[in-house]
C-alpha positions as CSV (number, residue, x, y, z in Angstrom):
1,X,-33.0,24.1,92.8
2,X,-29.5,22.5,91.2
3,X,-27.6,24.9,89.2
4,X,-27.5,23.8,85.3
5,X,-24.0,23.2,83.4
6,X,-22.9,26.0,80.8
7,X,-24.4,25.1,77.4
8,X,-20.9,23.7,75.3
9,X,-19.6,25.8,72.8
10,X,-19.5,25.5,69.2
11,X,-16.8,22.9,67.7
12,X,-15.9,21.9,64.2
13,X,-17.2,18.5,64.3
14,X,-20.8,19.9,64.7
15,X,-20.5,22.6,62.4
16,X,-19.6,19.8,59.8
17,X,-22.2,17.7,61.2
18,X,-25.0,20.6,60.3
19,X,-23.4,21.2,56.9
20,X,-23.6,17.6,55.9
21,X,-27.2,18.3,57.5
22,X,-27.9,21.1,55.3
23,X,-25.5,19.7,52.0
24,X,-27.1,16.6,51.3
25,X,-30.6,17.7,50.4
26,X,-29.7,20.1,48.3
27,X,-27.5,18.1,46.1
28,X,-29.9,16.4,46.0
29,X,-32.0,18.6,44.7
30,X,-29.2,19.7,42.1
31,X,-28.9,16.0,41.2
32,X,-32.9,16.0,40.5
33,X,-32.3,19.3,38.7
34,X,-29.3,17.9,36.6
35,X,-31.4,14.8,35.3
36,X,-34.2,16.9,34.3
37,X,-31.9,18.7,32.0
38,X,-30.1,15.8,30.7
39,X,-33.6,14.1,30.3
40,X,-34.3,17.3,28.4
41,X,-31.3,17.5,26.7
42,X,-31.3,14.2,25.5
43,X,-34.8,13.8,24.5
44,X,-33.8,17.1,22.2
45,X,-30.6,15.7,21.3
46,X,-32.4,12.6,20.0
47,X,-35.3,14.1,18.5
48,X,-32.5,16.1,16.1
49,X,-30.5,13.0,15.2
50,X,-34.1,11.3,13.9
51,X,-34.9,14.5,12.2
52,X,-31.7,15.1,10.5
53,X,-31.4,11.7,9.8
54,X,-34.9,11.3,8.3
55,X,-34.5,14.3,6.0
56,X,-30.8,13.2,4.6
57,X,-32.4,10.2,4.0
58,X,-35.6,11.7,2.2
59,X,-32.5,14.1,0.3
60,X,-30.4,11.0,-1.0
61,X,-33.7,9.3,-2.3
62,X,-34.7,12.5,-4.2
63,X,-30.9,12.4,-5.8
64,X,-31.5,9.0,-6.9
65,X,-34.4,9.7,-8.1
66,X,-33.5,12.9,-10.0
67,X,-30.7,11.0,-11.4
68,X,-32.9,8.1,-12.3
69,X,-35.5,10.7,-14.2
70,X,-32.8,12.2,-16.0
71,X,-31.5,8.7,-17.8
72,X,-35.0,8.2,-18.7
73,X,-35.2,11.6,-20.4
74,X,-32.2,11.3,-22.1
75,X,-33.6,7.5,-23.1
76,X,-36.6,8.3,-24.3
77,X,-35.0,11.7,-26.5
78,X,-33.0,9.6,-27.9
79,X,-35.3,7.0,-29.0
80,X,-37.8,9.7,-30.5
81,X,-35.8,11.1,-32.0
82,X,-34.1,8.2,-33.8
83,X,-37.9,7.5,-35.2
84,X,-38.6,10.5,-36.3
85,X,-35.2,11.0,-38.3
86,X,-36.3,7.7,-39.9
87,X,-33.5,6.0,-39.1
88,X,-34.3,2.5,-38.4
89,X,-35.8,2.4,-42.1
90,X,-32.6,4.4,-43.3
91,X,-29.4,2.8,-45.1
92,X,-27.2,1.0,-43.1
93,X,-24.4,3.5,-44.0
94,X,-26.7,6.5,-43.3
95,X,-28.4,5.1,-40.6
96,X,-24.9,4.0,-38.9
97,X,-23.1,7.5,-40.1
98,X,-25.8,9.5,-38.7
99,X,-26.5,8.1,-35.2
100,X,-23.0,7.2,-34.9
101,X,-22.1,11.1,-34.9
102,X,-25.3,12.1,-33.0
103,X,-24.6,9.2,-30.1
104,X,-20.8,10.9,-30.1
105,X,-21.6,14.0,-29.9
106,X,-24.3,13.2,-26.9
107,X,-21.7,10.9,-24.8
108,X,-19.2,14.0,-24.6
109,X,-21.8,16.7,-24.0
110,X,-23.5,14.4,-21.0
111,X,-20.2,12.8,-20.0
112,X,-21.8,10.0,-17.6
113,X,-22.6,7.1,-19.9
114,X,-19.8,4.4,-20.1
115,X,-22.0,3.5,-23.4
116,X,-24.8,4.4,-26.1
117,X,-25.6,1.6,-28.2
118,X,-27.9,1.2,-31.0
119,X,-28.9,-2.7,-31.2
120,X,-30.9,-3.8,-34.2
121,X,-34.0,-6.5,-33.4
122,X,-31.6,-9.4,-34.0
123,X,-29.2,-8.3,-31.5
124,X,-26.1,-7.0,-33.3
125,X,-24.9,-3.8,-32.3
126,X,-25.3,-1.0,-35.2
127,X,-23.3,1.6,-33.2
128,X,-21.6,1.7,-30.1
129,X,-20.0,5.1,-28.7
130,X,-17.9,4.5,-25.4
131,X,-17.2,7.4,-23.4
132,X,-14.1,7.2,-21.3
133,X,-11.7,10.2,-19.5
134,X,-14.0,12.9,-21.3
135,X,-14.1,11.5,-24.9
136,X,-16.4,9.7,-26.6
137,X,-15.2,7.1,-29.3
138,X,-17.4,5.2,-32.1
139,X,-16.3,1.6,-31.9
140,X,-14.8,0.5,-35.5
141,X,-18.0,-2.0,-36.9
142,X,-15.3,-5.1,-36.7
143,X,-15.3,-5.0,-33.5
144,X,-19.2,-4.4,-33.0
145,X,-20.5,-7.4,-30.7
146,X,-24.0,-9.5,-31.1
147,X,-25.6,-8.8,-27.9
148,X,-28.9,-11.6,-28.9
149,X,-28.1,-13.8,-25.4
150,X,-27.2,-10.8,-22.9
151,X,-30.5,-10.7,-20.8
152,X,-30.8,-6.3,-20.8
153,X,-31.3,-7.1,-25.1
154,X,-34.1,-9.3,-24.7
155,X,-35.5,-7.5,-21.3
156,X,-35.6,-4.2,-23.8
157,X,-36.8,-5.5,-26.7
158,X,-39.9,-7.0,-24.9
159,X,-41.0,-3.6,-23.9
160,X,-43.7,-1.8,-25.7
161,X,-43.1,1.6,-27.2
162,X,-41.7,4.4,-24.1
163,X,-41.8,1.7,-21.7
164,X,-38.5,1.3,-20.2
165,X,-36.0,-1.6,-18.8
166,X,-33.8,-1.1,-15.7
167,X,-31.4,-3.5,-15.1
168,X,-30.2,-4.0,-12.1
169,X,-26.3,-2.9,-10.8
170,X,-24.0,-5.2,-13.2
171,X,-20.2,-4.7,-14.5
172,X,-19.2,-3.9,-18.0
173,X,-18.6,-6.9,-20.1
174,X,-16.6,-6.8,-23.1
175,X,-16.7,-10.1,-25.2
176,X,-18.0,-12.2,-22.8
177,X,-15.9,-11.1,-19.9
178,X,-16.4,-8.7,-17.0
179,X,-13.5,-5.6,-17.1
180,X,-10.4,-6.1,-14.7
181,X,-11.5,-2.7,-12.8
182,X,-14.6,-3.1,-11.5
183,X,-17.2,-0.6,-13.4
184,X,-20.3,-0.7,-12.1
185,X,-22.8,0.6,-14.6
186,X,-27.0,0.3,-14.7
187,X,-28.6,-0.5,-18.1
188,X,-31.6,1.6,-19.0
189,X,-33.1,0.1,-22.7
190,X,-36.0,0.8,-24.6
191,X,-37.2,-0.1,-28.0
192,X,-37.4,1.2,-31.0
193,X,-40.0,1.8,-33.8
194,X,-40.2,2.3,-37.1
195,X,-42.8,4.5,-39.2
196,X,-45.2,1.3,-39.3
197,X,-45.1,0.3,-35.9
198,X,-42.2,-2.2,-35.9
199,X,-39.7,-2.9,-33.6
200,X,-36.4,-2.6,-35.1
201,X,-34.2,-2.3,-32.5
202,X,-33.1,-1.1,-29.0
203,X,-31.5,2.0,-27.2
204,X,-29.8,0.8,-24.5
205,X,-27.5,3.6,-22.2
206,X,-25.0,2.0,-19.6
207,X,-25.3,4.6,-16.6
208,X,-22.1,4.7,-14.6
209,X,-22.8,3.5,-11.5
210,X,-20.3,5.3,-9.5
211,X,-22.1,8.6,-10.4
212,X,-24.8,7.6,-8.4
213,X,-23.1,6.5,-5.3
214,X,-21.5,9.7,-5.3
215,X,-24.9,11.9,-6.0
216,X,-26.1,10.0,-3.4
217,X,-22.8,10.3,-0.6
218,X,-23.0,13.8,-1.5
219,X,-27.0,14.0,-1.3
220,X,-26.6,13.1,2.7
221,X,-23.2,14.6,2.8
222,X,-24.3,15.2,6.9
223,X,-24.7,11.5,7.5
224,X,-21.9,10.3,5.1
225,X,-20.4,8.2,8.0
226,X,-23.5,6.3,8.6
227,X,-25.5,6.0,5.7
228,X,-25.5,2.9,3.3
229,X,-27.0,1.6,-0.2
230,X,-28.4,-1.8,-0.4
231,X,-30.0,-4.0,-3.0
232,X,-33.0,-6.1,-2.0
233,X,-30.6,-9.1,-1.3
234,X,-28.7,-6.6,1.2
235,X,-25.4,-6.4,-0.2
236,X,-24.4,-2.8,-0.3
237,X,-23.7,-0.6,-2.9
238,X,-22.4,1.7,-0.9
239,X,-21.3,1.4,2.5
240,X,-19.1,3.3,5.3
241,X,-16.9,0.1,5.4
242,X,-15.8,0.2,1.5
243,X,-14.7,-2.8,1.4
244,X,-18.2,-4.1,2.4
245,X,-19.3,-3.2,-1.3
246,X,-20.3,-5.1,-4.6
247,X,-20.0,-8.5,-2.8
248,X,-22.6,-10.0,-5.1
249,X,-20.1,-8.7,-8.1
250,X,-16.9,-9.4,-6.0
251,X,-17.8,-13.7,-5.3
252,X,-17.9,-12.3,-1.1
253,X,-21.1,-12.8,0.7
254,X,-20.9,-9.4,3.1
255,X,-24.8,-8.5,3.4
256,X,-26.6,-6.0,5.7
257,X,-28.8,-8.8,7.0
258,X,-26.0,-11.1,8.4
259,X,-25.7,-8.9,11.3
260,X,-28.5,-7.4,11.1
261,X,-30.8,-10.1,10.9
262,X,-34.1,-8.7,13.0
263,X,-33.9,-5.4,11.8
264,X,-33.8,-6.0,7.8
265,X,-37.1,-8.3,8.3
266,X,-38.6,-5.2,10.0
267,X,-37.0,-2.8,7.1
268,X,-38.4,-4.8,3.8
269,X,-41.9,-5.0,5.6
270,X,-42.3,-1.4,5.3
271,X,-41.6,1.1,2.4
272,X,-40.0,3.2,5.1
273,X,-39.4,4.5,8.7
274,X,-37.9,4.6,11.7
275,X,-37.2,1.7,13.9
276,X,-34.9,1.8,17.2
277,X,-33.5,-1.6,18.8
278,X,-31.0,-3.1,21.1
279,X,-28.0,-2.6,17.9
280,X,-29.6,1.1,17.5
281,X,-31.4,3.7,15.3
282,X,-32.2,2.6,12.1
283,X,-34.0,5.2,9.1
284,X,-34.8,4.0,5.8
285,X,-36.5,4.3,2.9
286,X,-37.2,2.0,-0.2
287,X,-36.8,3.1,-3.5
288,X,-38.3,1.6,-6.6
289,X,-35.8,3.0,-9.4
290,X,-39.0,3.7,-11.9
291,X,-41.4,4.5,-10.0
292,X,-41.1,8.4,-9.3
293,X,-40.2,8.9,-13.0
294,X,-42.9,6.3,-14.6
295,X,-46.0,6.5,-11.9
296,X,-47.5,4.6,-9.5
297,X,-46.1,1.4,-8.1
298,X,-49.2,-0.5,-9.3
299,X,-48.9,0.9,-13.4
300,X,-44.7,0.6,-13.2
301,X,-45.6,-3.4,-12.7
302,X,-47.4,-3.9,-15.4
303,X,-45.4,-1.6,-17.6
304,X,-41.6,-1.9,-16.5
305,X,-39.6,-5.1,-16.8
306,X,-37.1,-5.2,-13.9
307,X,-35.0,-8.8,-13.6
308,X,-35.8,-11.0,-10.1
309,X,-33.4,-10.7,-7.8
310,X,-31.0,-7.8,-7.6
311,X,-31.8,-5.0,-9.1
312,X,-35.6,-5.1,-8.3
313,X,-35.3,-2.1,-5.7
314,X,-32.9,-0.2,-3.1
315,X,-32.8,0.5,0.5
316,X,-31.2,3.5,1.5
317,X,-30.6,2.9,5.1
318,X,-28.9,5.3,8.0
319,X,-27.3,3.5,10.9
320,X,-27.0,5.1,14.1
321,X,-25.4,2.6,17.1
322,X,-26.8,2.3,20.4
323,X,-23.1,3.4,21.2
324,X,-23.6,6.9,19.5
325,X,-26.9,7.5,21.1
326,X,-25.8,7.0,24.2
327,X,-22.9,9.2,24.0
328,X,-25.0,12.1,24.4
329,X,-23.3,11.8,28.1
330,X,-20.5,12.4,27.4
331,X,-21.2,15.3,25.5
332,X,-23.6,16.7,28.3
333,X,-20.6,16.3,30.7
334,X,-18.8,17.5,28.5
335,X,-20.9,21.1,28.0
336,X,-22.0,21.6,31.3
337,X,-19.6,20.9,33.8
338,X,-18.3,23.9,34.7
339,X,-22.3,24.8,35.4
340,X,-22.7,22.1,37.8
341,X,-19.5,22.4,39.2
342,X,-19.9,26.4,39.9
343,X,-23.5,25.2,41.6
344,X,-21.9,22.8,43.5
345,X,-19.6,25.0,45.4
346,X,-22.1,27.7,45.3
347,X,-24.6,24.9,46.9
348,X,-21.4,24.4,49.4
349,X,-20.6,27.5,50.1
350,X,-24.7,28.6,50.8
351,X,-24.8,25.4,52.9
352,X,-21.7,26.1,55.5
353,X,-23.2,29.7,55.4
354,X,-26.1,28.2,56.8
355,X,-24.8,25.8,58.9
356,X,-22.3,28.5,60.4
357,X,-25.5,30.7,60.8
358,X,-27.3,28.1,62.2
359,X,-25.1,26.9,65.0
360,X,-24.3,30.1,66.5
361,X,-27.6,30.9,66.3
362,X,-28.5,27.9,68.5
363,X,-25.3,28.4,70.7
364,X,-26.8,31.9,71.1
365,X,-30.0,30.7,72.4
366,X,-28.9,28.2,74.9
367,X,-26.6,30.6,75.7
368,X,-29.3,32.9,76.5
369,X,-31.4,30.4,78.5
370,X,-28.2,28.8,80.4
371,X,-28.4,32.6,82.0
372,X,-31.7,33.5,82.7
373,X,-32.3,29.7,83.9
374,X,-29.4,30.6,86.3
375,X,-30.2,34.4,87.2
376,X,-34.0,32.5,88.1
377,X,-31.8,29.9,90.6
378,X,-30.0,33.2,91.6
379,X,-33.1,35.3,92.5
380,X,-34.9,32.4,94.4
381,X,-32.2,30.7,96.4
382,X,-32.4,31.4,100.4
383,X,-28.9,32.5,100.2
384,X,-28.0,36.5,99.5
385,X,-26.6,36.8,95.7
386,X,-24.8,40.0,94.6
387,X,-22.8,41.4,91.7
388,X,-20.6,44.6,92.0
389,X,-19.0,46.1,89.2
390,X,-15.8,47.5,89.0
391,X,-16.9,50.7,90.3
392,X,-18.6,49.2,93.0
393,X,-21.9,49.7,92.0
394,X,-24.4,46.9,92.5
395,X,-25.5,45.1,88.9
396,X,-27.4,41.9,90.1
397,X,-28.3,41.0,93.6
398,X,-31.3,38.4,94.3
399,X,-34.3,38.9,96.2
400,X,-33.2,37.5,99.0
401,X,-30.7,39.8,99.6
402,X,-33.1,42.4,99.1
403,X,-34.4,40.8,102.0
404,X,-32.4,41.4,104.3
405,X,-30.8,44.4,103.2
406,X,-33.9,46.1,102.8
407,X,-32.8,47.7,98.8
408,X,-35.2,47.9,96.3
409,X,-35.1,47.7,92.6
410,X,-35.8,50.5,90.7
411,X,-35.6,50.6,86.9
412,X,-34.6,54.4,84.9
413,X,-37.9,55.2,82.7
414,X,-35.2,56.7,80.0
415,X,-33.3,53.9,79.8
416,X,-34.1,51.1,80.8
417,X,-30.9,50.1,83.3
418,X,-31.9,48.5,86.5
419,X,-30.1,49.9,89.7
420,X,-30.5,49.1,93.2
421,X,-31.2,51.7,96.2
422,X,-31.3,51.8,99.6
423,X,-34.3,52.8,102.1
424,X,-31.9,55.5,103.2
């Protein structure tokens, strides 16, 4: 029976060899384990940018709204109360003197009307208080304007009584021009009674504009970098990108829809939502200026004048890119590396524990049956086989030695050691 080679021992190149073994899977494992918290992560990462963006949506809307309401009040107060003073039937002097003073004293008090005008039936302003770096100002009668051809007079005057006219966003005119700095301002008008019934005249506020926009900026003060105003022609009335703004009162043509052609088709087809595409997350809503302060959409047409075109209605509308979404990455990285990286070593340190482990282990073992494969050649060769130790006492000798020799083995009960004893 040939005598087998020593088993070779253990080198680096196999230790790395069963590490790489034993390292692989389980980064893999931790890579399988890192998506599924990313994928968690993200989907909980995206499901608060869609809720915080639907509710600073919902929060600018209501501040429009509110602001809307509260012009009408004042509107309509000031109106009543005009007919039930009696003043459209009054004097001119009284009548002039009287709302003159109240108008003045109203403008300062409020301190967001550019203007509160009183316009008789033939279009000539009565009385015209401007309101401008907190004071209000009666305009001298000389240089009181007729108003007959301006399209908010006849719009308003066409109303029945507590109906109201919105017009839409405009700039101040002042004889027949618009003001150097641009003053964006809305025009709320309603008519005016006297005690039989007749129309005598309008009360028409001009609502700074800018008061709105900045209700509204700070209404969604969390999404201020993202969120924009636009008309239903799409030019914004407020806008990240300033200069973006007023471009049907400027003579420039920027418009939401030019680069965002698909997605505005999908936006004025529904009152609101949420729509994702390949330029990103899009929330809006569509408000109809009137409607939350005059009733149902269906009554405010057949009660509310509102001119074609711009003006009819806004779009508040917050803008997300596909960039931002995705930078959730990033941010992920960004949060959990040190986690991941502490795993991976820990991974690599439990893996060349293992592989360490698992070599000698396996060394160990052929090892052991190197040896008893070679004792077993030992004890059955025909040849004698003996080992002496350094006292001279027999360890190991093969049966064949026995043999001759006539020893036997004998094995201590207490422990277990095998010696070797002659007949003698």
């Amino acid at each position: 029976m040939p005598i087998t080679h020593p088993p070779p021992p253990v080198t680096r190149l196999g230790l790395l060899k069963g590490f790489m073994v034993i390292f692989i899977p389980m980064c893999l494992v931790l890579m399988i384990i890192g998506s599924m918290h990313y994928y968690t992560f993200y989907t909980t990462e995206r499901s608060s940018i869609e809720s915080r963006d639907l509710l600073n949506v919902d929060l600018a809307k209501r501040m429009i709204e509110k602001d809307i309401a509260d012009v009408v009040s004042d509107l309509l107060f000031l109106a009543e109360h005009i007919e039930r003073r009696g003043l459209p039937e009054a004097l001119p002097w009284a009548r002039e003197q009287r709302i003159s003073e109240e108008f003045k004293v109203f403008a300062k008090n409020k301190g967001f009307y550019d203007q509160i005008r009183y316009i008789d039936n033939s279009g000539m302003e009565v009385v015209r208080v401007n309101y401008s770096q907190g004071e209000s100002k009666v305009v001298p009668e000389p240089k009181l304007q007729n108003k007959s051809n301006r399209y908010y007079f006849k719009e308003s005057l066409a109303m029945d009584r507590r109906y109201i006219y919105l017009s839409p966003f405009d700039s101040n005119m002042e004889e027949g021009e618009i003001e150097f700095s641009l003053k964006p301002v809305i025009r709320f008008g309603t008519p005016v009674f006297d005690s039989h019934g007749e129309k005598r005249g309008i009360v028409l506020l001009n609502y700074l504009g800018d008061r709105l926009i900045q209700n509204f900026t700070r209404a969604a003060a969390n999404i201020a970098d993202h969120i924009e105003l636009v008309n239903d022609n799409g030019y914004w009335l407020r806008s990240p990108r300033h200069e973006d703004e007023w471009g049907f009162m400027l003579g420039h043509d920027a418009r939401f829809q030019t680069d965002n052609g698909d997605e505005w088709l999908k936006i004025i087809e529904s009152d609101k939502g949420q729509i994702q595409t390949e330029s990103g997350l899009f929330t809006f809503t569509t408000i109809h200026p009137l409607v939350s302060t005059m009733g149902t959409a269906a009554s405010v047409r057949d009660r509310i004048g509102i001119l074609n075109g711009t003006g009819n209605y806004w779009i508040i509308v917050s803008r997300v890119s596909s960039r931002e979404l995705s930078a959730t990455l990033p941010f992920f990285i960004q949060n959990h590396y040190a986690l991941y990286l502490a795993m991976l070593l820990l991974v690599a340190g439990v893996a060349w524990l293992l592989a360490y482990s698992q070599q000698h282990r396996r060394a160990a073992m052929a090892q052991r049956d190197y040896e008893q494969r070679f004792r077993y050649t030992l004890e059955n060769i025909e040849l004698a086989a003996v080992t002496l130790n350094l006292k001279g006492e027999v360890t190991f000798c093969n049966n064949y030695f026995l043999k001759i020799t006539g020893w036997k083995k004998q094995v201590s009960l207490r422990s277990r050691d095998v010696f070797y004893a002659s007949q003698a």
